[in-house]
Each structure stands twice: as C-alpha cells, then as structure tokens.
N, C-alpha and C positions, 0 to 999 in steps of 0.2 A: 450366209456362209462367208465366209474370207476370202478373200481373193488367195487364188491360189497360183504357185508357180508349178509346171509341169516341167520335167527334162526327160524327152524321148530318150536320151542314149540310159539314161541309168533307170528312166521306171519310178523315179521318185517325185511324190508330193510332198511340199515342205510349204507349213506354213502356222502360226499358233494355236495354241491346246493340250492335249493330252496326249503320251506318245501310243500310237497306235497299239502295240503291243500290250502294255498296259491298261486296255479300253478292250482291248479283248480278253484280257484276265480278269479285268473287274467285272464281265459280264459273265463267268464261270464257264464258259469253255473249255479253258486249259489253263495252265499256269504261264506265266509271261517270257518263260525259257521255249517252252511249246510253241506258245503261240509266235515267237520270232523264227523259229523252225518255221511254220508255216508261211510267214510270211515270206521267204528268203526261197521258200517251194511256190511260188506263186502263187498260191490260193488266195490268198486275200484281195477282195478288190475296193478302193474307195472312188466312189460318186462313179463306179462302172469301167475304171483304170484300175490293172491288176497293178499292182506295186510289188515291189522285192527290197525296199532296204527296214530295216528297223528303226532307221532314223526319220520318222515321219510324224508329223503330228495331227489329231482331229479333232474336230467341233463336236458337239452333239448333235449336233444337225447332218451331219455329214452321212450318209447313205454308206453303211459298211458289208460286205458280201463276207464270210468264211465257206470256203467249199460250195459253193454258191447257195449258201443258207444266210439269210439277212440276220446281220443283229439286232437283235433284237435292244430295248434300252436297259439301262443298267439296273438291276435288282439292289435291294437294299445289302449292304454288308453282313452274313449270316456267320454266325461261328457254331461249331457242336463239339461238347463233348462225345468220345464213344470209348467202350470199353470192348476190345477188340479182343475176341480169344485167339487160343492158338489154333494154330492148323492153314492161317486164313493168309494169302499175299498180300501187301499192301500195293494193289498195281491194279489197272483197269481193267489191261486184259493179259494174262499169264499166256505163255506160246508153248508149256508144258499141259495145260488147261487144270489146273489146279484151281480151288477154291478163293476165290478173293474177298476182301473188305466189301468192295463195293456189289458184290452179289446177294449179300445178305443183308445190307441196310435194308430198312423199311423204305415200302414203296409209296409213300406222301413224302418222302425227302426230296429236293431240287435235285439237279447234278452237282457232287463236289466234289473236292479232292482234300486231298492227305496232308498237309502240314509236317513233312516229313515222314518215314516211315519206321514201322516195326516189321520186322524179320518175320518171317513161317512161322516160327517155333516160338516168339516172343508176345507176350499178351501184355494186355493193359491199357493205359488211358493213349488213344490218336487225338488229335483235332480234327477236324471237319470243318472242311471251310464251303463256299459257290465264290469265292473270289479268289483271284488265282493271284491278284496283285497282294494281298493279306498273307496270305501262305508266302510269299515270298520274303516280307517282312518278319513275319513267326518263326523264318528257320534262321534268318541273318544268326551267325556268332555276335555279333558286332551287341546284341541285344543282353547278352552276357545271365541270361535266363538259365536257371539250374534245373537238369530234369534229372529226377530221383529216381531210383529200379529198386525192386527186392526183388535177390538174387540167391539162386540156391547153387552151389557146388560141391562137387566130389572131386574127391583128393585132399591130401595132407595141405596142410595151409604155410608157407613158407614167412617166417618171422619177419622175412626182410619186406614180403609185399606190399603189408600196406604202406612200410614208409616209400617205398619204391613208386609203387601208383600214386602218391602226393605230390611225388618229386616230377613225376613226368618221365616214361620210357619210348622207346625207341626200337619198333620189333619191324626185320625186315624191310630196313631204309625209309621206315614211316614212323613221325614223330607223334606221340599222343601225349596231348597238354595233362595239368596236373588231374585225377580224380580221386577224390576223398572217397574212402570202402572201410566200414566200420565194422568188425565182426561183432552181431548180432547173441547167434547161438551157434554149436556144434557136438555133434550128434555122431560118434565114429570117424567115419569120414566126408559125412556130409555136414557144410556150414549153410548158415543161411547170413549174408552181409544186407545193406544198405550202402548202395553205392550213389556217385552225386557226380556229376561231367557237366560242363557249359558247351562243350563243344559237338560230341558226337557224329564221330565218323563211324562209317558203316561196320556195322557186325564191333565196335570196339572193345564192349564189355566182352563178350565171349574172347576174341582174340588177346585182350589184356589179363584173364584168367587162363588162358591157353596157356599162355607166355610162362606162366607161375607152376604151372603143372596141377590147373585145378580146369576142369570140365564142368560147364552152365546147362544144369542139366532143368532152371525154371527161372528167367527172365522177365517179370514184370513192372509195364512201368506205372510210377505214381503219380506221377506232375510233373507238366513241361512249364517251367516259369512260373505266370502266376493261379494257374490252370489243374486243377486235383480231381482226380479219381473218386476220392472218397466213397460211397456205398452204392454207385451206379452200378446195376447187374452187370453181370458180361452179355455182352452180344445189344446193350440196349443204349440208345443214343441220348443225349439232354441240351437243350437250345441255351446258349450263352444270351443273357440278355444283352441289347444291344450297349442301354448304359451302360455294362463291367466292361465289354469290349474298349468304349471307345475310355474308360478310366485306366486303363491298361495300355491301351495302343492310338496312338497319334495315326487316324486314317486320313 
C-alpha cells in the first residue's frame, strides 16, 4: 500500500490511484454523484478511517468500508440494453411506492442503474449499466450522442414548430438547444413525428410540444447514441458485448 498522509482536522487520506468516489461507482453501488453524497455523510471508511472529502484517492489494495459493508473488488464493465415499458419509474425506490424499472428486471441481473432516465409514461430503449462510473460518462452532453423518440401527439401542428425546434426555444427561462422533429404521418389531429436531441433535459419533448400546443400523448425512445432498440421485446433486457462497449466508449 502507499504510504499514506492522514490530517485529523479535515478526515482526509490523500495519496495515489483512483479517486475514491469513482472506485465506488465502478463497483455498482451507486453512481459516483451518490456515492460522493455518501462520502461527505461519513459512511465511507478507508483502511478503518472514516473519510469525508471526495478528494481522496485509493489503491486496490486498500480495504474500503460503504455503510459498513466491505467492497468488494471490481466486477467486470457490464452494459444492457432494455426496453422499458410504460407505467414503470425509472428510480430505485419511488416514496409514492409506484412500480419501478428496477422491480421488474430479471432476478439473475447484478445491481444496476439507469444511464439516465425515461419518465412514467415514456417507454423504450434505457441502458443498464453495474458501473456507475460508465453511466456517468453515457450521460455526458459533451459526448454529443443523438437519442431518437417516436412521438405521437394531439393537437393541430403549428407551421412554425419544426422550424422553431431546429432553431432552439426558450420556455419559462429554460433554454433548449436545437431538436430536429420530422413529421412522420397525420391522422385528424393526431401526428406521429421523429424527433432527435443531443441534449435532454428532463420531461423536454413533452414540454417542447406543450409549448406548441400539441400534447405527447406516446413517447418512445429509439437509440441513445450508438445503442438501438431495434426488435427487443418490451420489458426484456439484452447484454452489450463487451467488445462494442469498449469500440464505442474509451473506459
């Protein structure tokens, strides 16, 4: 192990490796936003000293405590496709106790999480990751990844939208960068588009059709990046090989 420097007044170990936070996401605990929560609540202990800052680094040798549960050592990088129906939270645990993602996966899965989320009422392809440091890299904008919906709405379709969603709007002091929406087909007053966003902020499609005066009344997404849906049931999950993972993503 390193020699290591301790300072009583601040609780920190500092010394080379991997930053702790990080070493607790890549073992699927939590994502590495979580797991710095935890750390900063004291749980965490290294070599038997509770630590609190996030700026700490560790060996793999190093003896890591969460919640006084040992770390275990690092599982291989796993990714999954899953086709998520509607109805489902994308959250652990709901504090309304509604239906989640994770209550329905199959029980031979590891523990994972979400690579960002689809809404209640939005179905389609998630990621599945057991590394929380991965997930954190999959959601980066910076990665400039296109994910694609097929979207159904009601209401009249206003001439000006699509060019207006290309252009990039601005609803209630929040900026949404440019999204291409191609009208599809339309049927009365329901349309069915394809729409396409690199960015994805919370609930956007629905509140960028709000904005229009057209209500999503079916939400599905196709592909996040370079990641497709394609003819996976709903509700049934598929293992990314590791080779496309790492042909895709610099781990």
């Amino acid at each position: 192990m390193a020699e290591k420097l301790y300072n009583e007044s601040v609780s920190t170990i500092t010394y080379p490796g991997e930053r702790l936070a990080k070493r607790i996401a890549r073992a699927g605990i939590c994502s590495r936003r979580e797991a710095e929560k935890l750390i900063e609540e004291g749980k965490v202990k290294v070599g038997g000293k509770t630590v609190k800052s996030p700026a700490l680094n560790v060996q793999e040798s190093d003896s890591i405590t969460v919640n006084g549960k040992l770390l275990q050592e690092k599982e291989p990088v796993r990714l999954w496709l899953y086709h998520k129906p509607a109805g489902l939270m994308t959250t652990h645990n709901d504090p309304e106790g509604r239906p989640t993602v994770f209550d329905k996966l199959p029980k031979n899965l590891p523990r994972v999480i979400s690579v960002g989320r689809l809404d209640l009422n939005s179905e389609g392809l998630l990621l599945l990751t057991n590394d929380g440091g991965l997930a954190r890299k999959l959601e980066l904008p910076s990665n400039g990844w296109i994910r694609r919906y097929r979207v159904r709405a009601y209401g009249g379709v206003p001439e000006s939208m699509i060019a207006a969603l290309k252009d990039g709007v601005t609803i209630d002091g929040i900026q949404y960068g440019s999204v291409e929406a191609a009208l599809d087909s339309q049927k009365g007053d329901n349309s069915w588009f394809t729409v396409s966003l690199s960015e994805g902020k919370n609930r956007e499609i629905r509140r960028l059709f709000e904005h229009f005066g057209c209500k999503v009344s079916r939400l599905m997404r196709l592909s996040y990046g370079p990641f497709v849906l394609g003819s996976l049931p709903k509700g049934e999950v598929k293992e990314v090989q590791g080779r496309v993972i790492k042909s895709f993503i610099k781990l």
